[in-house]
Every structure is written in structure tokens, then in C-alpha cells.
N, C-alpha and C positions, 0 to 999 in steps of 0.2 A: 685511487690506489690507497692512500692513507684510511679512505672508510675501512676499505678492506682487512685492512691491518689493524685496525681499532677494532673490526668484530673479532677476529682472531685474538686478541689478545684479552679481549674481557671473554671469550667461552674459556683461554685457556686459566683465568686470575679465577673464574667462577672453578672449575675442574679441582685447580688448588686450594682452592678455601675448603671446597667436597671431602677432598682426598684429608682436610687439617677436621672437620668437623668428626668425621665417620672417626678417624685414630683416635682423636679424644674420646669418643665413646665408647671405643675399644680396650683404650688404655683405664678407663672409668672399672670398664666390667670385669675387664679378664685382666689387668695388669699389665706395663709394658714389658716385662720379658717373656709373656705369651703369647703375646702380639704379633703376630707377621706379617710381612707388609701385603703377603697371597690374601689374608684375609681383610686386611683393609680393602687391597685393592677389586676384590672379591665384593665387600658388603658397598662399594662406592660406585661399584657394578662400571669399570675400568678394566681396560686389560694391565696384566704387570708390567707391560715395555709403555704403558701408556703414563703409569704410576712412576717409572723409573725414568722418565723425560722432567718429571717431573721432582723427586726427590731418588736421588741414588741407591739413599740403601736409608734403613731405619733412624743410625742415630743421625744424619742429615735431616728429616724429618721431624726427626726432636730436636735439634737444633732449630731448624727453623721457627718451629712452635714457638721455641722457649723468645726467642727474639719476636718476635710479635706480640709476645706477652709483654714483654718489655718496652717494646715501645706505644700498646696500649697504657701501661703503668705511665710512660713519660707522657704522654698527649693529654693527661689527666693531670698530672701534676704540673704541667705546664699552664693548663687552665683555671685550675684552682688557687695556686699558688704565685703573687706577683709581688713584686720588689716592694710594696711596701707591707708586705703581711707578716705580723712579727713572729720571730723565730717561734717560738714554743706552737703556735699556733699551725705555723708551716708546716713544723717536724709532726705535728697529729693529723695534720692531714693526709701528707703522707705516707704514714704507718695508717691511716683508713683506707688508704688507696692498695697499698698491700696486702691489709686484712680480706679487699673486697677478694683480691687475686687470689688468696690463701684459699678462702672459702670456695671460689667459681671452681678451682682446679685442685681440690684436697684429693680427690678421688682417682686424680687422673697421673699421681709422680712427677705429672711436669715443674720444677720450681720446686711447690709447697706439695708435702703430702702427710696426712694424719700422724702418721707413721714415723716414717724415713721416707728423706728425700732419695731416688732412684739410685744406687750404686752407677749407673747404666751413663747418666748424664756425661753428653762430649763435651770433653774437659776444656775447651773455645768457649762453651755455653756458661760454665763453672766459675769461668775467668772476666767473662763479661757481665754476667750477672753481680757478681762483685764490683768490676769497675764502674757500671751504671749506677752501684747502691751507693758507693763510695763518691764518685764522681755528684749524684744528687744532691747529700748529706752536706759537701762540702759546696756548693753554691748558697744553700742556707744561711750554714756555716758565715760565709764571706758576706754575706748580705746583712747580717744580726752585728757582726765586727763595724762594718761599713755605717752601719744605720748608727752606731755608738749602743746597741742592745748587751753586744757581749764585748769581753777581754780581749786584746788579741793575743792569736795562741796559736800553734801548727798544725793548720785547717784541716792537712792531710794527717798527719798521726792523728788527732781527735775523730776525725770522723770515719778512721779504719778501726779504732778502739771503741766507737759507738757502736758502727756495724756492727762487728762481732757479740755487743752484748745482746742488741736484738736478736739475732742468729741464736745464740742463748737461750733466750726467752723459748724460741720457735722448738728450738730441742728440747727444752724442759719438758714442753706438754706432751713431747712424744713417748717419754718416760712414764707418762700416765694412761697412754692408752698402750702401751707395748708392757704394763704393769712392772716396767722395770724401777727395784727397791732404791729409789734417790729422793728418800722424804718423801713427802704429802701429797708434791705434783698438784697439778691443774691441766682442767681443758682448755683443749683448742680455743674453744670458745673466749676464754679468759687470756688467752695472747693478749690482745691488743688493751684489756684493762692495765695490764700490767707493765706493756711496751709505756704507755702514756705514762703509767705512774713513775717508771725510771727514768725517762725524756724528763718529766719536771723535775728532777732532783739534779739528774746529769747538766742542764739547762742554767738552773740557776745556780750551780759552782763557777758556772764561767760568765756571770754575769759582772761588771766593775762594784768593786765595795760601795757601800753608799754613804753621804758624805755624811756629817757629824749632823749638820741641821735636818738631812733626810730624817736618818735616825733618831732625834728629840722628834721629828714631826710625826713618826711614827708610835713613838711611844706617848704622845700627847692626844 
């Protein structure tokens, strides 16, 4: 009986990855607010009650996306990143893990998009997306204090006022391809040079002053 049900369940986990593959190349080409789910479930070659057992209605479906994104993002940072990898080091990895995302899915609204992020985004997806950046940020955070790397200091305000300047960074370059007049701008591409270069500055204000013989050693 349990075979039985292990086949069912991997035709139905394959159908859903189908029904997440084809939307993303939908939301790629045509955008997601011309998207519907008749033509997903149309190019997935699905019926729409087969498509709706599956995902209810569209921003369910962006939801879900977005959270699978999100926890490909963690099972990466999870791997790359362990308790004794020091801070600064940590926090670029991470913003590489994000860059990878930014890139995979710029075309598709979901998350990161060239542009503008999706107006459209279910505001669950908006709120968790934040808590997982924020909740990340702040395990570094606690691990660089713990290790004696950083100052201590209120791991959650720091790392809700970090978030936001990367957030930042990601809007600025949107200003350069939507040629809206906010200075000189940069590309996309240039995020993540620029994410790194404010981590190390952000990074080393909270690092402990160094003592008087540090400092002769360093200037010796």
C-alpha cells in the first residue's frame, strides 16, 4: 500500500515542479500580470482543475515559488557557511548566494527583478522574505559577537538596518535601468560589488577598538 502511495506522490511532487517550471518561463516572457494560470496550465499540458488541486489561484503559486526560493537560498547558506567562518566572510557569501538568485530569476518578478520588484507579491511572501533575511543576518551577526569578532550590540535592530541598506543597493540599480534621474546609478551587475564594499565598512564599525599595543604593532 505505501508503494502505492510513494508512486502517487512523486507523479504528483513531479506535476508541481511542471506546473513551477512552465510559470517561471511564463512570468520570464510575458510578465506575471499577463500570466494566467489557463495558460500555464495550458503550456504544462494540465487541465485547470488539475492545476488548481494543485495551486489555488495565481498569487498562491507565487507564493509558493517565492518560498522555495528561499529555502534553496537557506540550504546553500547553510552549506557554505559554518560557526567558525568569520563574519565578513560569511556576510559575502551570502550576498553571493543572493546575487546567484537575483541573476537566475531577474526576468521572472519573483523576489528580484531588473526593474521593480512585482507590485503583485502576496504580502505572507513580502513578510517572510524579510524575516528569513533578517533572521539570517542576525545568526552571523550572534556568531562574530560570540566568536569575540564583533561588539555586542542589538543583533535585531543591526541587522533590520543592514537589510534595508542592501534592499538599497538592489533599488539603486533599478534607477539605472528604468533611467530614473537619481545621479549616475549602476547596473545590476554591479550590486553585489558594491553590496561587499558597504558590508566591509558596515562590518568593521562594530568590530571592538584595538588595544594600544595592536595599534603600535600596526603602525611598526
Amino acid at each position: 500500500m505505501k508503494t502505492i502511495e510513494n508512486f502517487f506522490l512523486k507523479g504528483s511532487e513531479k506535476v508541481r515542479q511542471q506546473i513551477i517550471s512552465v510559470a517561471l518561463e511564463r512570468f520570464a516572457h510575458f510578465g506575471i500580470e499577463k500570466t494566467t494560470m489557463y495558460e500555464i496550465a495550458k503550456a504544462a499540458d494540465i487541465t485547470t482543475v488539475c492545476l488548481a488541486s494543485h495551486f489555488v489561484n495565481k498569487q498562491d503559486l507565487i507564493n509558493e515559488i517565492g518560498k522555495e526560493i528561499i529555502q534553496e537560498e537557506s540550504a546553500q547558506l547553510s552549506h557554505l557557511v559554518h560557526k567558525d567562518t568569520p563574519t565578513l566572510q560569511a556576510l559575502y557569501r551570502l550576498l553571493e548566494i543572493k546575487d546567484k538568485t537575483r541573476r537566475k530569476y531577474s526576468r521572472t518578478q519573483i523576489l528580484y527583478n531588473r526593474g521593480a520588484i512585482y507590485a503583485g507579491l502576496p504580502e505572507t511572501l513580502i513578510k517572510l522574505i524579510k524575516t528569513v533575511e533578517i533572521r539570517q543576518l542576525s545568526r552571523i551577526f550572534k556568531r562574530g559577537i560570540e566568536n569575540g569578532e564583533l561588539i555586542n550590540f542589538s543583533i535585531q535592530h543591526i541587522a533590520s538596518l543592514y537589510a534595508e541598506i542592501l534592499h538599497g543597493l538592489v533599488i539603486g540599480a533599478g534607477t539605472k535601468i528604468n533611467s530614473i534621474n537619481m545621479g549616475s546609478g549602476y547596473l545590476p551587475e554591479e550590486i553585489l560589488e558594491k553590496q561587499k564594499e558597504i558590508t566591509s565598512i558596515f562590518i568593521n564599525g562594530l568590530r571592538p577598538p584595538l588595544s594600544l599595543e595592536a595599534i603600535r604593532q600596526c603602525n611598526n
